[in-house]
N, C-alpha and C positions, 0 to 999 in steps of 0.2 A: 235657636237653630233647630231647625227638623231634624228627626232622625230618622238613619236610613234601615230598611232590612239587616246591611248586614251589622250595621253597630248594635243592633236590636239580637243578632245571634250571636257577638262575642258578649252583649253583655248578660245572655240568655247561658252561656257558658260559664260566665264569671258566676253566675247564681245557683247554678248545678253546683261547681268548683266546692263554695260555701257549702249550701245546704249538705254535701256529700259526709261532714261529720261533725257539722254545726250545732253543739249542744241545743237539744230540745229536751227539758223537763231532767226530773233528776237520772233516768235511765238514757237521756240523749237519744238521737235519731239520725238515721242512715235514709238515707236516699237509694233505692237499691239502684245496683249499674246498670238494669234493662233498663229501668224510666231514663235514664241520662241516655243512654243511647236512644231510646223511643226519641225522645225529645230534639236531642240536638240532630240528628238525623234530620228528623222532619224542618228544620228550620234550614238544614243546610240545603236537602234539597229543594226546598221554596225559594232560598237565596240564586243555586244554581239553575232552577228553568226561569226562571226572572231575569237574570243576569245583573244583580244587583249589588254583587259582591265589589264592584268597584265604585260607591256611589262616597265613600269615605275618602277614598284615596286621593281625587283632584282635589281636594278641600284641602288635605294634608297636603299635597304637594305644592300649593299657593301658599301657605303658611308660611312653610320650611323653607322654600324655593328648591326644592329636591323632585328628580321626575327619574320613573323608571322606566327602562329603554324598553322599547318593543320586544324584543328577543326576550329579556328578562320576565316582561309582564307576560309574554304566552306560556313562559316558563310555569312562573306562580297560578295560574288559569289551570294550567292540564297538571298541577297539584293538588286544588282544591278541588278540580272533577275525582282524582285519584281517593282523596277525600271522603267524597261522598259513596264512591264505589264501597271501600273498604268501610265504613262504617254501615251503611246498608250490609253489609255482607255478615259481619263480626254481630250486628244485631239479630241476624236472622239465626247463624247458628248459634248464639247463647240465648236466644229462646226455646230451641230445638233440646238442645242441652237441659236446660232448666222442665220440661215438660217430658222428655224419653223416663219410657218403663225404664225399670233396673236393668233388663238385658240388652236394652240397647245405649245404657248410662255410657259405657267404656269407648266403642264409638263415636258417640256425639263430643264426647269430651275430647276425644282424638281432633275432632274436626275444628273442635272450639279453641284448643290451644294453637294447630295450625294457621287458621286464621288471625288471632290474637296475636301471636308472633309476625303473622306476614305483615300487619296492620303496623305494628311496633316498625320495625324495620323501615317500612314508606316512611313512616313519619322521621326515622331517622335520618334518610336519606333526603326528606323534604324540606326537612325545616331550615338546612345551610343558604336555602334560595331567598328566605326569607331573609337572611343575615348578611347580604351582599353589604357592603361599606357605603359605596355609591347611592344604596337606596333605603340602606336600616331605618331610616327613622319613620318615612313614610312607609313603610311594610312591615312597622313592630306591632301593631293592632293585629294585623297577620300573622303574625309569630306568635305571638300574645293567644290566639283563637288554636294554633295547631298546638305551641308549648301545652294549651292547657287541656287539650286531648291526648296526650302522651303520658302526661302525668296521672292524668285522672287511668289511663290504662296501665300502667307500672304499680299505680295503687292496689288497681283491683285484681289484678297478678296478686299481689303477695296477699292482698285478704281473702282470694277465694282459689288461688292457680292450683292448691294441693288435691281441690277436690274436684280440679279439673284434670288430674294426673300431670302436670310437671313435676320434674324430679328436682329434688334438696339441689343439686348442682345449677337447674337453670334457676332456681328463684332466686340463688345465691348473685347468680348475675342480673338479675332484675333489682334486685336491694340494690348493687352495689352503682346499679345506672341511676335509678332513682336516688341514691345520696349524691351522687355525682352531676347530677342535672339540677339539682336543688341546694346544694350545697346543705343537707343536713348532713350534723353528727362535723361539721370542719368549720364553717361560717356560721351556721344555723343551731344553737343549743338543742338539744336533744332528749329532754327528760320523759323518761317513761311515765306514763297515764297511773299505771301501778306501783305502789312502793315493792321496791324491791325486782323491779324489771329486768331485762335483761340487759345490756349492755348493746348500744347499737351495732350491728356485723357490718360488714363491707367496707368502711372508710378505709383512705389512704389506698385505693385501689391502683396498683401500678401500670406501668404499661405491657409487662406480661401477663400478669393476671386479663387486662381488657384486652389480650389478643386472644386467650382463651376463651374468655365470652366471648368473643364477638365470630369466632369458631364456632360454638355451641350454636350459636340462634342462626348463624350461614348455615348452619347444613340444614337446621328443619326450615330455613325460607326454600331453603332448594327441592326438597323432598316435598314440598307444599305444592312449589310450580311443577316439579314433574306430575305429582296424582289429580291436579288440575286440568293439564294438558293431558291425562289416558284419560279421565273420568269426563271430561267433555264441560268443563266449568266454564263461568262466563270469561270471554275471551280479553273482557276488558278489563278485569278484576284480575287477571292472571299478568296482563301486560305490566299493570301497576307494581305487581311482585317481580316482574323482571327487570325493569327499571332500578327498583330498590336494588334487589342481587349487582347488578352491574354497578350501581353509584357508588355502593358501601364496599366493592369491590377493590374503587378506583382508592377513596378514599383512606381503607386501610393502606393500599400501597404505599399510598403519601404519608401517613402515619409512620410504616416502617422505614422510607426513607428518611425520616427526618431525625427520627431515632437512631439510623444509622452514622447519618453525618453530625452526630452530636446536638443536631436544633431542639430537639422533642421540648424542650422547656418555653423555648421563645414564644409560645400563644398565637393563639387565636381567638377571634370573636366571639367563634363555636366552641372554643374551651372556656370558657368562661360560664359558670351554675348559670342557669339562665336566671334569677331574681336577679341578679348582679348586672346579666347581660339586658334585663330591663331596664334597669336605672339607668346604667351609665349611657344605654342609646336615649334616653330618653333626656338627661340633661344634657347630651349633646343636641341635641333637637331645640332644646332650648333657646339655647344658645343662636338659632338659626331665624327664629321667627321674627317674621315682618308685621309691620304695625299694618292698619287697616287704612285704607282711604278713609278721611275724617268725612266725604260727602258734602251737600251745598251749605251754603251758613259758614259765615264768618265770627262766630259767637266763640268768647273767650270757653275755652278747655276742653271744645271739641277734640283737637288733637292728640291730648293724652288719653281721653278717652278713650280712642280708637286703637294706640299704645296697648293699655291695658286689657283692651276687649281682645285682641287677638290673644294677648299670652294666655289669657281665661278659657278660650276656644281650647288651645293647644294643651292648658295642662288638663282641662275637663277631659276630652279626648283620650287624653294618657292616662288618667287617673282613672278614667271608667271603666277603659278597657284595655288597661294593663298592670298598673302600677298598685292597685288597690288589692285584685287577687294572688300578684305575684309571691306576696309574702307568703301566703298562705299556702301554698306548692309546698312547703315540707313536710306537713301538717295534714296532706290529705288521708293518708290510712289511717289516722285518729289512734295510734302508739305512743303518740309524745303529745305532752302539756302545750298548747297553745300561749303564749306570751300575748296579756292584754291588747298592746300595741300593739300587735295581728286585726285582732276587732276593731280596733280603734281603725287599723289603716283601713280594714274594708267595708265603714262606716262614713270613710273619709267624708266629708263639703267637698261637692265644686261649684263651682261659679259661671254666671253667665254675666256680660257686662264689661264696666260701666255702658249704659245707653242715654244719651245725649250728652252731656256736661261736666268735666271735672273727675277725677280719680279718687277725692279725699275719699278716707279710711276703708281702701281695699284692703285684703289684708297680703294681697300679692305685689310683685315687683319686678323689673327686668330682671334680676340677679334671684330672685328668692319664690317658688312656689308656695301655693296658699301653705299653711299649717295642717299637720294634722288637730284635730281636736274632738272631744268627747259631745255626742250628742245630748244636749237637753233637755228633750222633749219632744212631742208633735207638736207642730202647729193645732192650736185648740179655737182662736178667736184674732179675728182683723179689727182694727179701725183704719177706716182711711177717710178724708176731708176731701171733697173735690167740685171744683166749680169749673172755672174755664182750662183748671189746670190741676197737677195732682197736688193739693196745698198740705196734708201730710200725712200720716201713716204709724202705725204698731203695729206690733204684733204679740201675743202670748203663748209661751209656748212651758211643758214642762209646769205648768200651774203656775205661773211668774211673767207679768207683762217684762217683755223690756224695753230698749229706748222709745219715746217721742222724736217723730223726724218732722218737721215744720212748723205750720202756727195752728194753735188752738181754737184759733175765731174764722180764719177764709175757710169758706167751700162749705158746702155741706154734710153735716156728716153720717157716714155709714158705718154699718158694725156686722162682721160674717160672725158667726159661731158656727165652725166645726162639729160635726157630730163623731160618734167613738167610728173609727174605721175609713174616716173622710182622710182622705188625703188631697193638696192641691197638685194635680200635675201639669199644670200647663198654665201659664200666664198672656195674652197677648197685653202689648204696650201698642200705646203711641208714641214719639217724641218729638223734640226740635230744639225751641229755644229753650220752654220747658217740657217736663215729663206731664204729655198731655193726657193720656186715659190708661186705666187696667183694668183689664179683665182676669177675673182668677176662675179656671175651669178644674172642677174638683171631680174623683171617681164617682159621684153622685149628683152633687148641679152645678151649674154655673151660676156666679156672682158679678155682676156689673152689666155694663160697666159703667165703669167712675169715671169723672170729666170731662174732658172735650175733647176731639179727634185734631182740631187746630191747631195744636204744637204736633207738627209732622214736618217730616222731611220733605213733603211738598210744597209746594209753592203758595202765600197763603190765597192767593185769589183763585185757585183750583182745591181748595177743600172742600169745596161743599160734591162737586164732580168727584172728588179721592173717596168721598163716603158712600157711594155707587161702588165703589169698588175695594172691598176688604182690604184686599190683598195689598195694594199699594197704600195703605194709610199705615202700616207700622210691623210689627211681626209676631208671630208667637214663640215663646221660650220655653222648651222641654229639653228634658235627656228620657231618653225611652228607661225604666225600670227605676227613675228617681222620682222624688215627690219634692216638692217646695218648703224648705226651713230654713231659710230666713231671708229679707228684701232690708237691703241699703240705700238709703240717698245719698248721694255722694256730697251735695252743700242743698242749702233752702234758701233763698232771697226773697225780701220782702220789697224787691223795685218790683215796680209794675210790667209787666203782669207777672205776681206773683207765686211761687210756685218750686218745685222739686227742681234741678236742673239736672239731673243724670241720678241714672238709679240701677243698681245690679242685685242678681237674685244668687243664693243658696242653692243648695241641691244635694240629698243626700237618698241612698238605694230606698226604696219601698221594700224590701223584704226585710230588713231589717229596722221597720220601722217600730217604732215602742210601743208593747202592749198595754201597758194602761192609759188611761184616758184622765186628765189633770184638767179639767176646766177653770177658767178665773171669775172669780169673782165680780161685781159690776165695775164698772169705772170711775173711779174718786177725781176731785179736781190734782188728788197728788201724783195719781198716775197719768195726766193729761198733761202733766210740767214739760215744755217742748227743750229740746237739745241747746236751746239758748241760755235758756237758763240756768243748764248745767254746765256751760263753758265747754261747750263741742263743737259749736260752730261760730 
């Protein structure tokens, strides 16, 4: 599955997200917030003159069978333009900031907190669009992309907002929104980095308390739009803040009626930490997705195949660009111990597949997404057999070959070695009755390809016409910012023509890929013992 721009900018976020307090070396390393802004700015506005920001969403909403209404989607549209205003803007004066002589430090920082807060407040007032019931699941990659611009600005509030002049009162309410949006310090453990820390502030915040913030940061959004409107600011960046003033306006109301009439307990979607509000739309989602058209060919185990291929789309999708960084939200101003299972989640495999034949040993299900599990290694070295068909395959990774998938005598055989820094990101296949050719394209060269183009979904008396034409002989498999770690055959048959009958790929982030380099050893006849032998297939 190609990827689009804008999965390419949430998952360009998700890697800001990390790297923002992602141990490096024993002193660790900070990402400072101009680069995140420099960065995601520029992606977002490539995404908005392109208009590409909705090239994810019809795919999700074929999955799911979930579509979002006209009025709604113009809604979510002149959100992300709002978006891109307000980060453009927040960029511009916290560079100003960061570069003013001392006499004009007091100023600038007047201007940066103003902004900073108006930006805060949009996004507060934006993100409920994204949480509609009717279309949560298809617009949680969108939630997912604004959540984690919020976050990452409530962080930087309390690591830098002192020396931008807020006062101990508004940070106290920026703590207490950020444990409340993330559920740290109530859901989320809390352990300070330092022995002997402080004790987390802000938890158990009530609903008095959040009527005084939410007083505190109304009146500087308002003071914001009035010196915008005398001072001649851009008019579209002002609108954005007035919109906000008005929505958060409505929205308290409904707050305090609900409080009045006894409800205030009964929830909301939007009350719910957002990590949680991830999950739960997301194994709702689950639950929703359609199997794929199994395509021509009446060949036994196409249909599960195509079963399983969609849930692999859907949880890939989720896991990439949402479920995998969401954890990691409590965790961004680097005060508390990060828990393994954090890395491990945003380390996660996804998977692409099965293609052609049969589902054996995915490690997914209707009822259950893949597993989390601990990385092994890079990819260091291939073998793969291949004649008129892919006759079998390994891989090494981690300094350790593991399984044999086919026979050890069809096909001819090849052998990639990796070099230090080689990653594979991109594979095209062929398929059909078997798994006819791969190509593995690495951030330095391409390998193959191996076998034959003649197991495809064409027709076979137009193969030779299909190979005039890429495009229609099979597909290529990426996720933008992941590399290739690990390929499965799903079964191997020795009827004629013999060969792989369905095969799914791994996938795990390239920025977190493993710094040392484990090459293996040559290949013995005991590492070429094929999965029959072992009693797996």
């Amino acid at each position: 599955m190609k990827t689009s721009s804008a999965a390419l900018a949430s998952n360009i976020v998700a890697f800001l997200t990390a790297l923002a307090v992602l141990p490096r070396g024993p002193n660790g390393f900070i990402l400072p917030f101009l680069a995140i802004l420099n960065i995601a700015a520029f992606i977002l506005n490539a995404i908005e003159r392109k208009n590409q920001w909705d090239a994810l969403r019809p795919y999700i909403e074929e999955l799911v069978n979930q579509k979002i209404q006209a009025h709604h989607l113009n809604t979510i549209n002149s959100n992300l333009r709002g978006l891109v205003e307000n980060m453009a803007a927040v960029r511009r004066v916290h560079k100003q900031f960061n570069e003013a002589p001392p006499q004009d430090r007091e100023r600038q920082g007047e201007l940066l907190r103003s902004h900073h807060n108006a930006f805060l407040m949009f996004l507060r007032a934006s993100i409920p669009h994204f949480q509609i019931k009717e279309h949560a699941v298809v617009s949680l990659t969108d939630f997912a992309m604004a959540a984690n611009i919020q976050i990452i600005m409530l962080g930087e509030a309390l690591k830098n907002g002192s020396s931008w002049g807020y006062t101990t009162e508004y940070l106290r309410a920026i703590r207490a929104e950020l444990n409340e949006k993330t559920g740290l310090g109530t859901k989320v453990p809390a352990v300070p980095l330092q022995r002997g820390g402080a004790a987390l502030p802000g938890t158990g915040d009530s609903i008095a308390s959040r009527g005084v913030r939410h007083r505190l940061q109304m009146q500087l959004l308002f003071n914001t739009i009035q010196q915008g409107e005398t001072e001649g600011w851009s008019a579209e960046l002002v609108d954005t803040w007035k919109y906000a003033y008005s929505a958060l306006g409505v929205q308290r109301r409904e707050v305090s009626s609900a409080a009045g009439s006894g409800n205030a307990t009964a929830g909301t979607e939007e009350d719910l930490d957002y990590p949680t509000y991830v999950r739960k739309t997301y194994e709702h989602g689950r639950k929703l997705v359609r199997r794929y058209n199994s395509g021509p060919g009446k060949w036994p185990g196409r249909k599960i195949a195509a079963v399983m291929r969609a849930y692999a789309d859907y949880d890939a999708i989720m896991i990439a660009r949402a479920l995998s960084f969401a954890e990691y939200w409590p965790y961004l101003t680097g005060e508390f111990e990060v828990p393994d299972r954090v890395y491990e989640t945003l380390d996660r495999e996804i998977y692409s597949g099965p293609y052609g034949r049969g589902a054996d040993w995915v490690p997914w299900s209707k009822t259950q997404p893949p597993p989390v599990t601990a990385r092994i290694g890079n990819i260091t070295s291939l073998i793969v057999r291949a004649g008129r068909s892919i006759d079998g395959f390994r891989l090494a990774s981690g300094g350790h070959w593991g399984y044999y998938y086919g026979s050890e005598t069809e096909g001819r055989l090849h052998r990639i070695d990796l070099g230090p820094d080689e990653l594979i990101d991109n594979v095209d296949l062929t398929f059909g009755q078997k798994v006819g050719s791969l190509t593995f394209l690495s951030n330095k060269a391409k390998y193959g390809p191996y076998g034959s183009p003649r197991h495809t979904t064409t027709k076979p008396a137009k193969w030779k016409q299909a190979l005039l034409h890429n495009a229609t002989l099979g597909l290529s498999v990426n996720h933008t910012g992941y590399s290739l770690s690990s390929v499965h055959c799903t079964r191997w048959s020795g009827l004629s023509p013999s060969g792989c009958e369905g095969i799914f790929f791994g996938f795990r982030p390239s920025y977190i890929a493993a710094d040392d380099y484990e090459p293996v050893q040559n290949v013995t006849p005991y590492h070429l013992a094929p999965l029959a032998d072992l009693n797996i297939i």
